[in-house]
C-alpha positions in Angstrom: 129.4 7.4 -32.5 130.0 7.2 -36.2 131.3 10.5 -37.3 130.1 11.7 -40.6 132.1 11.7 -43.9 130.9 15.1 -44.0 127.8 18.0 -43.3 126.1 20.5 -43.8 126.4 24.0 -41.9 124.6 27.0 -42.7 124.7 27.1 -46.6 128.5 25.2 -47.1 129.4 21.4 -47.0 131.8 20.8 -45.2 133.8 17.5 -45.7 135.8 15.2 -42.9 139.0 13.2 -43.4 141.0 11.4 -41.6 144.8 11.3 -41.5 147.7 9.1 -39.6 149.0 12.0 -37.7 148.3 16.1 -37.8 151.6 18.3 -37.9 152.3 20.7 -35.3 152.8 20.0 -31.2 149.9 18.0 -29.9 146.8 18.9 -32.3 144.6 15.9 -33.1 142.4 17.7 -35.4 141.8 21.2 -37.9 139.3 22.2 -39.3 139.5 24.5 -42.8 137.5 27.3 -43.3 138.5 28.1 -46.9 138.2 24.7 -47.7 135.3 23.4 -45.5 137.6 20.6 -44.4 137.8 19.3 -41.2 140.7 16.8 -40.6 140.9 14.3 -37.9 144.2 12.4 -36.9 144.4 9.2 -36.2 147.6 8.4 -34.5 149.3 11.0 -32.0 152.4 12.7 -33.7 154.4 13.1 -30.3 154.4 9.6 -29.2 152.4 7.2 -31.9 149.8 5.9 -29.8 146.6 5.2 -31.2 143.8 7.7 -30.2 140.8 6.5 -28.6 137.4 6.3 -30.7 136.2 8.7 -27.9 139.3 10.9 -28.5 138.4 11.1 -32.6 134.4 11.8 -31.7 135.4 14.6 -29.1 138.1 16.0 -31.8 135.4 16.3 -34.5 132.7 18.1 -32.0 135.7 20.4 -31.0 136.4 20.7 -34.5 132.7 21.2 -35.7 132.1 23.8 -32.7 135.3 25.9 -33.9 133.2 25.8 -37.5 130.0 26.9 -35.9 131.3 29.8 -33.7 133.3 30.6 -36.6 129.8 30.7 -39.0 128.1 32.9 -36.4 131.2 35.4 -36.1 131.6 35.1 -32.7 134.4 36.4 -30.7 135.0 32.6 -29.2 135.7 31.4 -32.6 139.5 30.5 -31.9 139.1 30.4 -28.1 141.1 26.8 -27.1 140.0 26.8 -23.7 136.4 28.0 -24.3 135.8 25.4 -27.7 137.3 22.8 -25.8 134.7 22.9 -22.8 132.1 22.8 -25.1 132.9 20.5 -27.3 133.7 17.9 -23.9 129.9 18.4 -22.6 128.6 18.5 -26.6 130.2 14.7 -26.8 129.4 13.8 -23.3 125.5 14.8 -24.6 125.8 12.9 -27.2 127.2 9.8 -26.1 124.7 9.6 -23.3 121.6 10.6 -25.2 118.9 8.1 -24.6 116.4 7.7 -28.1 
């Protein structure tokens, strides 16, 4: 999958970059609400590996799902556990989609 340089939800643009490596413990990806900028990291911070192409697409769904839970007000908004399940089978749709 390609991801996008940016998109559309509801009425606000949101934009995507990429970045070597995210700060903080482990986190592969943010999104910004107040900036409608979701960030994607490239490289892990903990041990320098790579990530996967398949790592980056499943970090901007998860990022992207955060957005739209978050645009719909809905209690799951910052749930990790919850928005990371979804986002797994969102990318596994995705990937397998048959056009």
């Amino acid at each position: 999958m390609q991801i996008p340089k940016s998109f559309k939800l509801g009425n606000r643009q949101y934009s995507v970059h990429f970045t070597q490596a995210m700060p903080g413990r482990g986190h592969m990806g943010e999104v910004d609400y107040a900036l409608r900028k979701v960030t994607i990291a490239t490289t892990s911070n903990l041990t320098g590996r790579s990530f996967k192409t398949e790592e980056m697409d499943d970090t901007f769904w998860h990022e992207v799902t955060h957005a739209i839970l978050k645009d719909m007000s809905h209690k799951l908004w910052n749930n990790e556990r919850f928005v990371t399940r979804f986002a797994n089978r969102l990318t596994e749709v995705i990937n397998t989609a048959k056009l």
